[in-house]
DSSP file (Angstrom, degrees, kcal/mol; ACC not computed):
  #  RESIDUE AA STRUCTURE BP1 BP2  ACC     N-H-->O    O-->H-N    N-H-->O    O-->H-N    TCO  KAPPA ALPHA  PHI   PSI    X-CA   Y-CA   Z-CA
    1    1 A X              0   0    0      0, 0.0     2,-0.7     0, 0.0     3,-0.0   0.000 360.0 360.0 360.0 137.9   17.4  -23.2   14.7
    2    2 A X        -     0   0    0      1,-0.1     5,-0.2     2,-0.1     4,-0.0  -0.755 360.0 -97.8 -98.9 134.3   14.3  -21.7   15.7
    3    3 A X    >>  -     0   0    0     -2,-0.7     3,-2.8     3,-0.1     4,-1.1   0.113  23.7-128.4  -5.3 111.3   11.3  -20.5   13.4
    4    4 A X  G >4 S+     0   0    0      1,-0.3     3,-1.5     2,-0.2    -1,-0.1   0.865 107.8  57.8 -26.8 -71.0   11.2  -17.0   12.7
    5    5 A X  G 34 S+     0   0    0      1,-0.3    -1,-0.3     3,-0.0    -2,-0.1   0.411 108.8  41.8 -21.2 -38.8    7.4  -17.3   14.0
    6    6 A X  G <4 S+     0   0    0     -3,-2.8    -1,-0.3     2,-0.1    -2,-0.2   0.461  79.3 110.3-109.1  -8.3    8.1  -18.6   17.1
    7    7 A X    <<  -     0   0    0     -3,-1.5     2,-0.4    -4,-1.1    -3,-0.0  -0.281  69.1-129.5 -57.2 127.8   10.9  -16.6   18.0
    8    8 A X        -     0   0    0      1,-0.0     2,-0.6    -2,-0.0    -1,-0.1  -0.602  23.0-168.7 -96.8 148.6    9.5  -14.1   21.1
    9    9 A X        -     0   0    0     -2,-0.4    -1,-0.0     1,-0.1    -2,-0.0  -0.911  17.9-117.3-126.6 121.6    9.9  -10.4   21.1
   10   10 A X        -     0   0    0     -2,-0.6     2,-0.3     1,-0.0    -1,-0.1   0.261  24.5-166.9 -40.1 165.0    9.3   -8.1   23.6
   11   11 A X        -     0   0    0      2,-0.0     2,-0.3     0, 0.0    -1,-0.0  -0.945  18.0-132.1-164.6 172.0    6.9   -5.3   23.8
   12   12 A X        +     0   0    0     -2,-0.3     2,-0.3     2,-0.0    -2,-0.0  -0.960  26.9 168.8-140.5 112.8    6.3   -2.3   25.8
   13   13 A X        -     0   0    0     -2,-0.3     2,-0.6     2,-0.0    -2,-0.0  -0.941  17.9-152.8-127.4 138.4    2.4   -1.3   27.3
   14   14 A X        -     0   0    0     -2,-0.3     2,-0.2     6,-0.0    -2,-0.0  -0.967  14.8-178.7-134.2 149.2    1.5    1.3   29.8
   15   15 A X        -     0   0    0     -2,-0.6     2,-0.1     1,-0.1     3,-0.0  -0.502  39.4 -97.9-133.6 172.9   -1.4    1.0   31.8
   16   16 A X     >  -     0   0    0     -2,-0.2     4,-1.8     1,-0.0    -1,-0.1  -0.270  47.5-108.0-102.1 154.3   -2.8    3.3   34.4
   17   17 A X  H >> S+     0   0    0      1,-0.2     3,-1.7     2,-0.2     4,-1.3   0.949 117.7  55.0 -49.4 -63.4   -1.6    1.9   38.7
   18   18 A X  H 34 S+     0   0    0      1,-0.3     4,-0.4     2,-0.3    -1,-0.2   0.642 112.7  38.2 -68.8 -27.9   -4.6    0.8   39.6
   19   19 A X  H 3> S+     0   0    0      1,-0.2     4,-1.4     2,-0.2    -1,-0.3   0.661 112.8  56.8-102.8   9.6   -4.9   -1.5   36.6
   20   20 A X  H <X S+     0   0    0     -4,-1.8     4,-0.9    -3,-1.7    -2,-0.3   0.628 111.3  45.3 -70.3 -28.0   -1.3   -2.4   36.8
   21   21 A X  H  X S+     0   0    0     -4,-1.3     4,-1.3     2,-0.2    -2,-0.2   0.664 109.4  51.5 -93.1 -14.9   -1.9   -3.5   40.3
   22   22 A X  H  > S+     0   0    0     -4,-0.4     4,-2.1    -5,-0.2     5,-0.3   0.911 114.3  48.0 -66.4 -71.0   -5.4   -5.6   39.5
   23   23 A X  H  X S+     0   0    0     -4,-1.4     4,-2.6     1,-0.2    -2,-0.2   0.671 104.6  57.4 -32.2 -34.9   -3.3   -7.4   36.7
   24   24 A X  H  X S+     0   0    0     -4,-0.9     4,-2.8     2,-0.2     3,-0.4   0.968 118.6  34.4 -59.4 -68.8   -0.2   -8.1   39.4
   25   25 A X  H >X S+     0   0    0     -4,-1.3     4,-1.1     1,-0.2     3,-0.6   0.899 121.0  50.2 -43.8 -55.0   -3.2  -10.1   41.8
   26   26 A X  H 3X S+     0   0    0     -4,-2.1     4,-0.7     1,-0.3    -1,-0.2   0.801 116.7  42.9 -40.8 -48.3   -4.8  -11.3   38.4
   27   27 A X  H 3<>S+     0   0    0     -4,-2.6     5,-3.0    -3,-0.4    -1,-0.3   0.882 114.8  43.8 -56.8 -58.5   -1.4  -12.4   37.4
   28   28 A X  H <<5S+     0   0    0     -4,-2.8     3,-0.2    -3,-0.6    -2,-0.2   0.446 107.9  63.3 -85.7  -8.6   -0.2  -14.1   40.7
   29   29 A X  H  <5S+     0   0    0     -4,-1.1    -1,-0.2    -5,-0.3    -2,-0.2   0.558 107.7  43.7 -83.6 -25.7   -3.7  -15.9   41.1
   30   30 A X  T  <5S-     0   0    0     -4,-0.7    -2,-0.2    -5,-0.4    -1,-0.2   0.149 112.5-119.7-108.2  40.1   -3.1  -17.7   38.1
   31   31 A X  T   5S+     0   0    0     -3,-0.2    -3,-0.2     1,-0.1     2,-0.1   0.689  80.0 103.3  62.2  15.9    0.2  -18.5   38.7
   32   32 A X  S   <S-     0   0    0     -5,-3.0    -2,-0.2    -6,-0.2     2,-0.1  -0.584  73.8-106.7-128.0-176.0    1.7  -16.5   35.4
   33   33 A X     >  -     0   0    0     -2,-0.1     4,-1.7    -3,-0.1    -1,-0.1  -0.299  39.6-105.9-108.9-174.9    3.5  -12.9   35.3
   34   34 A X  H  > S+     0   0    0      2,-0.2     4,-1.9     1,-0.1   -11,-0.0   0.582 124.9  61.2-100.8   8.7    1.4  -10.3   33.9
   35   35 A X  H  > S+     0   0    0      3,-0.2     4,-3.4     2,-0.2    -1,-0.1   0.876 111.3  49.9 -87.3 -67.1    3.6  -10.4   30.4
   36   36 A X  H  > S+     0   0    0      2,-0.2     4,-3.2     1,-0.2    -2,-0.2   0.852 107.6  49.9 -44.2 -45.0    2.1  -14.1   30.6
   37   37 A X  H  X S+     0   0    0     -4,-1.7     4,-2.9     1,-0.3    -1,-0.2   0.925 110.1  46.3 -63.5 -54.3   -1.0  -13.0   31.2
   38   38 A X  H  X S+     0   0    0     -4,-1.9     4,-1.5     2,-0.2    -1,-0.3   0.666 107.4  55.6 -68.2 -19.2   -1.2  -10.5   28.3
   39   39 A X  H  X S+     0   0    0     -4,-3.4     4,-4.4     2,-0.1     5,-0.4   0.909 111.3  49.1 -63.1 -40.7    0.4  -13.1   25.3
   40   40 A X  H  X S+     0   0    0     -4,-3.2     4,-2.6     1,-0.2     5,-0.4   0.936 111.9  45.0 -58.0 -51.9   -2.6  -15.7   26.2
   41   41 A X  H  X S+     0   0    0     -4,-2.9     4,-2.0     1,-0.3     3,-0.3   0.868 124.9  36.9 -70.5 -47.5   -5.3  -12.9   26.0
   42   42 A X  H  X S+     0   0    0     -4,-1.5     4,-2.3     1,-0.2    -1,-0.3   0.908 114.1  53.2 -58.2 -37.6   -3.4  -11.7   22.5
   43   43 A X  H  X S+     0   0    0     -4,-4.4     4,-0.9     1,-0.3     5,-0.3   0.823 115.5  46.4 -56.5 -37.8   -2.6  -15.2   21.4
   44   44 A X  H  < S+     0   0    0     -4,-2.6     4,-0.3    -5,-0.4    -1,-0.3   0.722 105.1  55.6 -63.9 -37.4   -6.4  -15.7   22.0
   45   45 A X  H  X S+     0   0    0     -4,-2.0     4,-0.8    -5,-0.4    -2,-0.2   0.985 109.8  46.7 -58.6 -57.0   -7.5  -13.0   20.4
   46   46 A X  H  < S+     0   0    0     -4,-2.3     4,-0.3     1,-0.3    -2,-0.2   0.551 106.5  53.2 -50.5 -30.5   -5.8  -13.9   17.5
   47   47 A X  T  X S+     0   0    0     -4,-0.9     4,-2.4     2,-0.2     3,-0.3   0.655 113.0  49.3 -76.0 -33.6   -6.8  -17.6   17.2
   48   48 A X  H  > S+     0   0    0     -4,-0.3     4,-1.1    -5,-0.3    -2,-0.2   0.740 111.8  45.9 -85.5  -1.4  -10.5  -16.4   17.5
   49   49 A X  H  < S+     0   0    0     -4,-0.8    -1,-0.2     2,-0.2    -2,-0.2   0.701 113.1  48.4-111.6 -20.2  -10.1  -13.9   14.9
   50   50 A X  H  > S+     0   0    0     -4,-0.3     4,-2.5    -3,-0.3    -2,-0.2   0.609 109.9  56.9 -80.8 -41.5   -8.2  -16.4   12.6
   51   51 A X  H  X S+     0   0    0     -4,-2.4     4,-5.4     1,-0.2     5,-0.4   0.999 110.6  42.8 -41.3 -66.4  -11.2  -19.0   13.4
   52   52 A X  H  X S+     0   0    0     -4,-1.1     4,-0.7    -5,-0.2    -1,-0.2   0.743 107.9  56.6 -58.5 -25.6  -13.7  -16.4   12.1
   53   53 A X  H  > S+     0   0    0      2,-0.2     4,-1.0    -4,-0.2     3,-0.4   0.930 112.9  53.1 -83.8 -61.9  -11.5  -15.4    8.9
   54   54 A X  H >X S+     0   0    0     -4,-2.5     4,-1.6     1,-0.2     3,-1.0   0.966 109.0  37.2  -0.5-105.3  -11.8  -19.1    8.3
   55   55 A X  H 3X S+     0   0    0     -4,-5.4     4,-0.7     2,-0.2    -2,-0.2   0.612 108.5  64.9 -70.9   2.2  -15.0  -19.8    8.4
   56   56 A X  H 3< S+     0   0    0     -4,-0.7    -1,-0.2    -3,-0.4    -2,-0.2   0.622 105.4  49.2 -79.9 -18.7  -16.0  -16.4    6.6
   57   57 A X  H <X S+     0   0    0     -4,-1.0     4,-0.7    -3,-1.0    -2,-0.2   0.719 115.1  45.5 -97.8 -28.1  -14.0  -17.8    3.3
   58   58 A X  H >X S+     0   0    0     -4,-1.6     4,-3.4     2,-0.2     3,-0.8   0.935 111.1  50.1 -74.0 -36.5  -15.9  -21.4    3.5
   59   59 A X  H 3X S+     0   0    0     -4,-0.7     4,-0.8     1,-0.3    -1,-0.2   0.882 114.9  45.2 -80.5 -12.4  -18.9  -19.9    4.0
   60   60 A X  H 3> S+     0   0    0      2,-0.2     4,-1.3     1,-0.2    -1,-0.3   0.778 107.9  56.1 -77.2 -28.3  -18.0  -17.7    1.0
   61   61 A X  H << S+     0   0    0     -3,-0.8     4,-0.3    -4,-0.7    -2,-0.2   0.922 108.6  52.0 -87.4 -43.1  -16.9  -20.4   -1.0
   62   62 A X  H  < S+     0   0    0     -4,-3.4     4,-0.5     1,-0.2    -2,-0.2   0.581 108.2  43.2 -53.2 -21.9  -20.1  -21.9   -0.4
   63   63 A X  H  < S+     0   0    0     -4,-0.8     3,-0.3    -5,-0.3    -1,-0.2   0.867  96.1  79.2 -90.6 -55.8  -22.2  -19.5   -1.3
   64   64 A X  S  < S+     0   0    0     -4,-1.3    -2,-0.2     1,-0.3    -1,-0.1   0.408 102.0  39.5  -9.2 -40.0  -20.1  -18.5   -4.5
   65   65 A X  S    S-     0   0    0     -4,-0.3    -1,-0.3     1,-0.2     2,-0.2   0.885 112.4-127.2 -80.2 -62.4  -21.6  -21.6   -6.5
   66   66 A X        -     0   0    0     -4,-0.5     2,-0.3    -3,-0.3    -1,-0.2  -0.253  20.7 -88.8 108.1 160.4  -25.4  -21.3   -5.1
   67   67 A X        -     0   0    0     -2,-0.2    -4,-0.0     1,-0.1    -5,-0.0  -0.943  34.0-111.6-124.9 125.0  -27.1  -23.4   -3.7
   68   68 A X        -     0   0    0     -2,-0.3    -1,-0.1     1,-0.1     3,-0.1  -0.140  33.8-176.9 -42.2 133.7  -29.7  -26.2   -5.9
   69   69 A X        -     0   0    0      1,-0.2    -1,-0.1     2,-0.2    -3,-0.0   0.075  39.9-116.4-122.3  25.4  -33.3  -24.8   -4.5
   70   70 A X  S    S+     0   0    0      1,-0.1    -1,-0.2     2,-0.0     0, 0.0  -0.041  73.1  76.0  88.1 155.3  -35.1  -27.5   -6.5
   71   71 A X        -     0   0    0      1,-0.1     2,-0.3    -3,-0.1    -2,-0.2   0.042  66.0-120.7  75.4 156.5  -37.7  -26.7   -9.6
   72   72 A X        -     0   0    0      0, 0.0    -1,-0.1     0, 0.0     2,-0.1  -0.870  12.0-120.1-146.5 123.7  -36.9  -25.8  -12.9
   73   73 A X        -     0   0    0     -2,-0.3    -2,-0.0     1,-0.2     0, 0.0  -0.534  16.9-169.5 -79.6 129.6  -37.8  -22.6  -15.1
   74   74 A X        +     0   0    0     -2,-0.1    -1,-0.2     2,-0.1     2,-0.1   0.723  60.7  89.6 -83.1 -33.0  -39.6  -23.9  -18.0
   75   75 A X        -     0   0    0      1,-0.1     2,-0.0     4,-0.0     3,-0.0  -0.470  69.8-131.5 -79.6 137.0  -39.2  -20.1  -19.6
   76   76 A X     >  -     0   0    0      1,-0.1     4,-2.8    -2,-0.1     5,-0.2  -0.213  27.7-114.4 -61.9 170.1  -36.8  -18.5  -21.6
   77   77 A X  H  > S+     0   0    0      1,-0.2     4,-0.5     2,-0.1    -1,-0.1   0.976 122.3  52.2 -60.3 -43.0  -35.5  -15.0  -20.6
   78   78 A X  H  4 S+     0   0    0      1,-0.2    -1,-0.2     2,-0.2    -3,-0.0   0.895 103.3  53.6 -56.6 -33.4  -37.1  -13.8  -23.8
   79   79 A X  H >4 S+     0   0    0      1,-0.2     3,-1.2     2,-0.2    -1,-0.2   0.931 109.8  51.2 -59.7 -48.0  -40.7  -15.5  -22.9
   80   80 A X  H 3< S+     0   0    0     -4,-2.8    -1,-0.2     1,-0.2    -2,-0.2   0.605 117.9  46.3 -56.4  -8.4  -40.5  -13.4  -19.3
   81   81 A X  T 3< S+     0   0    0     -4,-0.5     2,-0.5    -5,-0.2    -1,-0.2   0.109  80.6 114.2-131.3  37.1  -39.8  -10.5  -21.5
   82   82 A X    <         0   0    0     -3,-1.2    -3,-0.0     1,-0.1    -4,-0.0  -0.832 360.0 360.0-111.9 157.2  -42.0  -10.3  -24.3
   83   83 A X              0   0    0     -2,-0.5    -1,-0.1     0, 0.0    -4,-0.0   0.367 360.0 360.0 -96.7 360.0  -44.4   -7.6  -24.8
């Protein structure tokens, strides 16, 4: 049985002739249909856009701690704040 996930489902785009007819050459110069063409460019989109979502939560988790800069404050808060 297959994975919900992977199961494929159609979908329906309308494009203007002229660039329904670039995509037909585009299509048949790489040797895919133009339905192929357009899941890699989504599939791609999606992977790069899952990359970045990624690395936007490490770099968040990283930050989240702080980072050691060295040194040490010898003062209390009260000593910066007395009058």
């Amino acid at each position: 049985m297959e994975h919900p996930d992977t199961v494929k489902q159609n979908i329906t785009v309308k494009l203007d002739r002229r660039t329904l007819r670039k995509a037909k050459v585009l299509a048949a110069r790489r040797d895919t249909s133009i339905s192929g063409l357009l899941a890699e460019q989504i599939e791609n989109l999606v992977r790069e856009n899952d990359l970045y979502e990624q690395a936007q939560r490490q770099a968040l988790d990283l930050m989240e701690p702080g980072f050691p800069m060295g040194g040490r404050i010898a003062a209390t808060r009260d000593e910066w704040h007395e009058r």
